[in-house]
N, CA, C and O atoms as CSV, one atom per row, in Angstrom:
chain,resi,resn,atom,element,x,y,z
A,1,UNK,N,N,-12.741,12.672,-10.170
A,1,UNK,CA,C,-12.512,11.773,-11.269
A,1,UNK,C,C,-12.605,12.514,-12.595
A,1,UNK,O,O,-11.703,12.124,-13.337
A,2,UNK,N,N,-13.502,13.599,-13.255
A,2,UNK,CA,C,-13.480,14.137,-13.993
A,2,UNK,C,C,-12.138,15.379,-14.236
A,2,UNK,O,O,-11.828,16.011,-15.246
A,3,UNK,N,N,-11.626,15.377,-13.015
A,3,UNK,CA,C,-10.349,16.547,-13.637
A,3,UNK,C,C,-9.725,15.077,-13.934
A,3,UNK,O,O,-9.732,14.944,-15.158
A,4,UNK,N,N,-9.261,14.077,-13.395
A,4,UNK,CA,C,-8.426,13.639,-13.790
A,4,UNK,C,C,-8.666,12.829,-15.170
A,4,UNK,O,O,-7.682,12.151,-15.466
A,5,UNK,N,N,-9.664,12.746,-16.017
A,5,UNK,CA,C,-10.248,12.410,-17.046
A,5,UNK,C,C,-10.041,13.637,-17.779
A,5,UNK,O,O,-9.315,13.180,-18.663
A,6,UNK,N,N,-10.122,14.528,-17.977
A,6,UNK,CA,C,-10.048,15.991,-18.566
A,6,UNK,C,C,-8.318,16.561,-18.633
A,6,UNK,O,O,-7.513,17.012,-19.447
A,7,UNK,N,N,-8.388,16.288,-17.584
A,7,UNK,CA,C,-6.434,17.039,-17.036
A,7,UNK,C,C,-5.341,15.685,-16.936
A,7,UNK,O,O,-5.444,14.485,-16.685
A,8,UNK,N,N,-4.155,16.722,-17.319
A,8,UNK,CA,C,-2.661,15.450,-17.203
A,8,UNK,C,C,-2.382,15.617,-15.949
A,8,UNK,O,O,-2.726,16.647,-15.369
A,9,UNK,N,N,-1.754,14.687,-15.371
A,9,UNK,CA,C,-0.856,14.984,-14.371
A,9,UNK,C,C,-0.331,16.176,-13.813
A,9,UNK,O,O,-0.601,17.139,-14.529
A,10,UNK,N,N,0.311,16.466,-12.813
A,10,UNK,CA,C,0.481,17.603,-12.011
A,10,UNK,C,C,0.093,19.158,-12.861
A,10,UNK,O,O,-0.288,20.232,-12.395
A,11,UNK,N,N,0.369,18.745,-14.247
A,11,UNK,CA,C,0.433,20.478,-15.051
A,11,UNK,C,C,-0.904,20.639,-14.817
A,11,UNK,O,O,-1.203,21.807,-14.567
A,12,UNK,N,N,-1.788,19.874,-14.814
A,12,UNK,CA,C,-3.259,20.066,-14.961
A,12,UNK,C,C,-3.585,21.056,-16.337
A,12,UNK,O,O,-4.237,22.099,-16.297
A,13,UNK,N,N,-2.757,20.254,-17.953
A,13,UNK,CA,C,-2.885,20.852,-18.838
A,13,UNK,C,C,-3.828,19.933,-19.423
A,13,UNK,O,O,-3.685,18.740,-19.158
A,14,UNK,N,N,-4.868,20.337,-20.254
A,14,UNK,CA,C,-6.098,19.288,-20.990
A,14,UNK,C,C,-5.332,18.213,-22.005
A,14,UNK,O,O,-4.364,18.297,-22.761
A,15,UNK,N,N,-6.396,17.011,-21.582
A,15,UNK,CA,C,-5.768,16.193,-22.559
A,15,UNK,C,C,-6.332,15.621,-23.911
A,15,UNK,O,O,-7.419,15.170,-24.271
A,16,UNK,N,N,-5.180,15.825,-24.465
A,16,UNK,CA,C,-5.341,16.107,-25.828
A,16,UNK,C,C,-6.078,14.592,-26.463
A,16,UNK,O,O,-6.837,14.681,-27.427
A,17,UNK,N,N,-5.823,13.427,-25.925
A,17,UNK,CA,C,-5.949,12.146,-26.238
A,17,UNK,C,C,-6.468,11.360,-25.003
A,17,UNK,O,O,-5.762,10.944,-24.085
A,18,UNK,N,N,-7.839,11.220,-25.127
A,18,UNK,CA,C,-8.810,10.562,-23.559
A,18,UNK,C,C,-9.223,9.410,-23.694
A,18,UNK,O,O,-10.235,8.956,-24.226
A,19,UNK,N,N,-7.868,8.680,-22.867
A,19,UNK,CA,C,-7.829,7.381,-22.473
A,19,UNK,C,C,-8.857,6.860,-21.646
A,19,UNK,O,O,-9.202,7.575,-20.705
A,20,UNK,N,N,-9.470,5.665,-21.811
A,20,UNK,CA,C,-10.795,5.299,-20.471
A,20,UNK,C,C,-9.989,5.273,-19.035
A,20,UNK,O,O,-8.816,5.120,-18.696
A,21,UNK,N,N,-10.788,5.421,-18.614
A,21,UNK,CA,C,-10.315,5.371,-16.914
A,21,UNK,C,C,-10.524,4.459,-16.107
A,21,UNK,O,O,-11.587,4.163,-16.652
A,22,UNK,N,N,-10.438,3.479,-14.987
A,22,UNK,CA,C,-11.179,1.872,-14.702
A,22,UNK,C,C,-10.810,2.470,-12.861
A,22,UNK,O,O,-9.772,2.816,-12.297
A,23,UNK,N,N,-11.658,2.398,-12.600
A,23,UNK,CA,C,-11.428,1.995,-10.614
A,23,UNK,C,C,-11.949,0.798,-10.259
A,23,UNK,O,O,-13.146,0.512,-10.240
A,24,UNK,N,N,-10.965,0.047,-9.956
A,24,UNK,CA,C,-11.377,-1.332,-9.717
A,24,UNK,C,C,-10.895,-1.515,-7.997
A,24,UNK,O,O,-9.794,-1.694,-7.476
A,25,UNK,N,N,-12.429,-1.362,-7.379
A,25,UNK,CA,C,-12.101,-1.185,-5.578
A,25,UNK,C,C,-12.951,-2.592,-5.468
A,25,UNK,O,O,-14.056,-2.871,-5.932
A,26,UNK,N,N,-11.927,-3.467,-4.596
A,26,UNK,CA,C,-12.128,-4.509,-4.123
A,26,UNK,C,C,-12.924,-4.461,-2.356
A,26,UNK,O,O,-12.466,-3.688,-1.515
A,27,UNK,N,N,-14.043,-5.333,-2.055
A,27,UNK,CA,C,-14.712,-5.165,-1.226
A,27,UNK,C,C,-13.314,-5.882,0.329
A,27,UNK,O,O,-12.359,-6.631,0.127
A,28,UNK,N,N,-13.702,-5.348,1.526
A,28,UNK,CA,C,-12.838,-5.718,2.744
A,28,UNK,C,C,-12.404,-6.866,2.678
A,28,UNK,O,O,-11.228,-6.984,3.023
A,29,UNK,N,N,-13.358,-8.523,2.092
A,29,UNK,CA,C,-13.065,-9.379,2.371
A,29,UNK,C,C,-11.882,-9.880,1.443
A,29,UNK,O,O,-10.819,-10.407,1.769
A,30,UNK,N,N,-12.350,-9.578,0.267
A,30,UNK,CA,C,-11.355,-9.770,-0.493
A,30,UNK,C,C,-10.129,-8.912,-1.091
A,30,UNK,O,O,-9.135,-9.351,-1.669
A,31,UNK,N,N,-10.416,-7.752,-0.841
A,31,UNK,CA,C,-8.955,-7.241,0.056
A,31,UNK,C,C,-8.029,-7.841,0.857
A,31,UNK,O,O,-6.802,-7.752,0.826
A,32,UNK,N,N,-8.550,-8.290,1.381
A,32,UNK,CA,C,-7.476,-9.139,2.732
A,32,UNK,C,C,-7.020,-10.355,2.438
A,32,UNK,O,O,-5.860,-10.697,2.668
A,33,UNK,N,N,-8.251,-11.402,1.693
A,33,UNK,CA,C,-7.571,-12.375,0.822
A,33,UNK,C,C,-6.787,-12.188,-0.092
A,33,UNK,O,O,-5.906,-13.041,-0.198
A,34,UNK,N,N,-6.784,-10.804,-1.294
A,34,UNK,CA,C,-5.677,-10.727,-2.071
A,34,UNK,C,C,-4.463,-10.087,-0.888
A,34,UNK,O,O,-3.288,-10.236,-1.221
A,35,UNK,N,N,-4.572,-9.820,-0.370
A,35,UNK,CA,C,-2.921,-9.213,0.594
A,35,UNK,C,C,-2.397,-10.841,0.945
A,35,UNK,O,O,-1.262,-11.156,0.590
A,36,UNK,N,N,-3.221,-11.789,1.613
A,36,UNK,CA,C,-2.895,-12.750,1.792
A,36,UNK,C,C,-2.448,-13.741,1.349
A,36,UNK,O,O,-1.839,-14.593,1.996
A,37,UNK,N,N,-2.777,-13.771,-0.238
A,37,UNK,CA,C,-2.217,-14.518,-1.904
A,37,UNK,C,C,-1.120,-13.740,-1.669
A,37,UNK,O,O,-0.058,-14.347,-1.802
A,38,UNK,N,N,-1.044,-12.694,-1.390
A,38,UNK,CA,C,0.562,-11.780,-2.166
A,38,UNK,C,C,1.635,-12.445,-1.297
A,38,UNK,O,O,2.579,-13.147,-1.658
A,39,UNK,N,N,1.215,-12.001,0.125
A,39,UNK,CA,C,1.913,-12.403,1.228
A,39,UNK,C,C,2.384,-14.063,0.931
A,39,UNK,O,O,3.488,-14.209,1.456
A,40,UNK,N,N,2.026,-15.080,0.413
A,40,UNK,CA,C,2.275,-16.570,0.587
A,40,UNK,C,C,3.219,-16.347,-1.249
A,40,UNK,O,O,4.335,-16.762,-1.560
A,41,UNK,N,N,2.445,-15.740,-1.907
A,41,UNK,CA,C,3.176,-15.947,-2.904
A,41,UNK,C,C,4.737,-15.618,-2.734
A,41,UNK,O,O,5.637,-16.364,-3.118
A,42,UNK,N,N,4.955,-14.103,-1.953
A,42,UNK,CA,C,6.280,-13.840,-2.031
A,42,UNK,C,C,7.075,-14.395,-1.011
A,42,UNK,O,O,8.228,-14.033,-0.778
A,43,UNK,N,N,6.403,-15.363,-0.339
A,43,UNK,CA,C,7.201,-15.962,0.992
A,43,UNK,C,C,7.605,-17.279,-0.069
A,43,UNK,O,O,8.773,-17.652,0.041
A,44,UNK,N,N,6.752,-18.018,-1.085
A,44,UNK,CA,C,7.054,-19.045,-1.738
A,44,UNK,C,C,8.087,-18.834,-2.782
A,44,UNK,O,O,8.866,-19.702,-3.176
A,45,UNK,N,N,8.016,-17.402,-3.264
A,45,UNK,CA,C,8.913,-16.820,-4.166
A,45,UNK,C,C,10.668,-16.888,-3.570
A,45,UNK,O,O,11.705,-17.134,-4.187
A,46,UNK,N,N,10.384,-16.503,-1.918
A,46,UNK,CA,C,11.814,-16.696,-1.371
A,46,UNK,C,C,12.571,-17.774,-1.084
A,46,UNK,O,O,13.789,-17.953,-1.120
A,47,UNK,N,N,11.087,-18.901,-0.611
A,47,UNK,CA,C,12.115,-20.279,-0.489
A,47,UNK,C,C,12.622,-20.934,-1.762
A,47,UNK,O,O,13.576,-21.703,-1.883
A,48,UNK,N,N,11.744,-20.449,-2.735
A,48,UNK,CA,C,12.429,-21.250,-4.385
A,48,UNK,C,C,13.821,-20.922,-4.714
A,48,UNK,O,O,14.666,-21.693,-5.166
A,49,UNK,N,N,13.997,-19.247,-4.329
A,49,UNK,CA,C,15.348,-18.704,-4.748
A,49,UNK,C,C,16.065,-18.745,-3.772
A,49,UNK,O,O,17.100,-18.098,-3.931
A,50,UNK,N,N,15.959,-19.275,-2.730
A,50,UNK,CA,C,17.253,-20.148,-1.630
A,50,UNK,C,C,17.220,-21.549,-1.605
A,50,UNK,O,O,16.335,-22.241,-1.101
A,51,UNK,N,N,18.241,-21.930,-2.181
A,51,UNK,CA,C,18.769,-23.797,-1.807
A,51,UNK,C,C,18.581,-24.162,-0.353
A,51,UNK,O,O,17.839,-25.035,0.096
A,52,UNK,N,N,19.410,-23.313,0.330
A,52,UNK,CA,C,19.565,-23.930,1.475
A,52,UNK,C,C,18.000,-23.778,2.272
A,52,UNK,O,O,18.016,-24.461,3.296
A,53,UNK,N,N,16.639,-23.052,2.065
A,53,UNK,CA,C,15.701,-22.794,2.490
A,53,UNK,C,C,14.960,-23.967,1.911
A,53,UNK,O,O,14.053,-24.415,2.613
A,54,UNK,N,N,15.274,-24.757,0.320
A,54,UNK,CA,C,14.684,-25.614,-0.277
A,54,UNK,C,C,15.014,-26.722,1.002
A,54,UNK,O,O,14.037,-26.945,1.717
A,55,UNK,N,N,16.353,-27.474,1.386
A,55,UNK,CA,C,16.600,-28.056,1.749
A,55,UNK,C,C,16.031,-28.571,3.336
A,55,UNK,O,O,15.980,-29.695,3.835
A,56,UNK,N,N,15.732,-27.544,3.741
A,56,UNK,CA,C,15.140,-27.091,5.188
A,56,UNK,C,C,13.715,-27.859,5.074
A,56,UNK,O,O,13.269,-28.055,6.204
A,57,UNK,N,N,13.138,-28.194,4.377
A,57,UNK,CA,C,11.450,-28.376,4.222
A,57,UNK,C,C,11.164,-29.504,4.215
A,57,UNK,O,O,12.016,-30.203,3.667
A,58,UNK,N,N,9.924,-30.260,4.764
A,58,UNK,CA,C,9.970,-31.218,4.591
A,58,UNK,C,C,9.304,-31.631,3.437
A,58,UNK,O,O,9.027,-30.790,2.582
A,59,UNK,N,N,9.009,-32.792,3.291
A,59,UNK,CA,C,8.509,-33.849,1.985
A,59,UNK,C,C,7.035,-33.185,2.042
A,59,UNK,O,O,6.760,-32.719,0.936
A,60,UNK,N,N,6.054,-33.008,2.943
A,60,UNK,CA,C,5.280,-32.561,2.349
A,60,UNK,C,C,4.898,-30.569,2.506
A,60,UNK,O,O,3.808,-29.997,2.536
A,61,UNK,N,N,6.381,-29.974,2.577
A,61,UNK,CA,C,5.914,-28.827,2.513
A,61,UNK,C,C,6.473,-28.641,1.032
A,61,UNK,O,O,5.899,-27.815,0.322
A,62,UNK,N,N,7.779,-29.502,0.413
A,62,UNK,CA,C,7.649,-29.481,-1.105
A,62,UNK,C,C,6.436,-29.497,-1.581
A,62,UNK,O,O,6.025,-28.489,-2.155
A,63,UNK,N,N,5.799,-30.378,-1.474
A,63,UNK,CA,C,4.598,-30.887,-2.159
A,63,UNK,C,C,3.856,-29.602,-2.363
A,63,UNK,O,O,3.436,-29.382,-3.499
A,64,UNK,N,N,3.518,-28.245,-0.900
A,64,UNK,CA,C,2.522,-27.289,-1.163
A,64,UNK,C,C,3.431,-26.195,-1.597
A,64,UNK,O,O,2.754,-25.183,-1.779
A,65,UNK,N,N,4.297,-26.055,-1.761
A,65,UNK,CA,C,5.397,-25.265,-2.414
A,65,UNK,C,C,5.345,-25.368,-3.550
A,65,UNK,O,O,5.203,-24.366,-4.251
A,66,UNK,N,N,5.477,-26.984,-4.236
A,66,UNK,CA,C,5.470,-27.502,-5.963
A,66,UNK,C,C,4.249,-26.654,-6.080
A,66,UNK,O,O,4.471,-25.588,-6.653
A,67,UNK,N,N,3.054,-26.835,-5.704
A,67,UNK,CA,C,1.595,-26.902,-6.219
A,67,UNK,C,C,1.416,-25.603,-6.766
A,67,UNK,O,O,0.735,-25.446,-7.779
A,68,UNK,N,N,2.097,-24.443,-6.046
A,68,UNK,CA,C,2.013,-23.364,-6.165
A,68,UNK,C,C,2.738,-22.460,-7.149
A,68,UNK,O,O,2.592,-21.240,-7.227
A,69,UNK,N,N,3.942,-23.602,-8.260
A,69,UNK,CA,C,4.608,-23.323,-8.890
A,69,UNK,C,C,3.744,-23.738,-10.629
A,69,UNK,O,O,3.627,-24.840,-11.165
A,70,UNK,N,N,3.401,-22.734,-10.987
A,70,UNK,CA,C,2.723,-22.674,-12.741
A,70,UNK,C,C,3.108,-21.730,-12.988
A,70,UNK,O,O,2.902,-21.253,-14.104
């Protein structure tokens, strides 16, 4: 972590201007719950941008489809 705080990218030339650095490591459980938000989001992302996938659904899978739309 300190070369890469100290050094640029591949040149490993010093840097002139030292930006903060953040590691933000999420624990197993919620790891898997955010993969699992991503996963529903981009499956909800696909039925919005197909009609004919809108049409396919019933009355109350609109409903958890709408809910998810802000």
């Amino acid at each position: 972590m300190e070369k890469i705080f100290n050094e640029t990218g591949e040149s490993g030339k010093f840097r002139t201007f030292r930006n903060r650095l953040l590691f933000l490591v999420a624990n197993k459980q919620e790891l898997e719950r955010a993969i699992d938000n991503a996963r529903e989001f981009r499956a909800i992302q696909n039925i919005l941008n197909s009609p004919n996938r809108l049409q396919d659904l019933s009355e109350s899978q609109l409903k958890h489809v709408g809910s998810h739309i802000k």
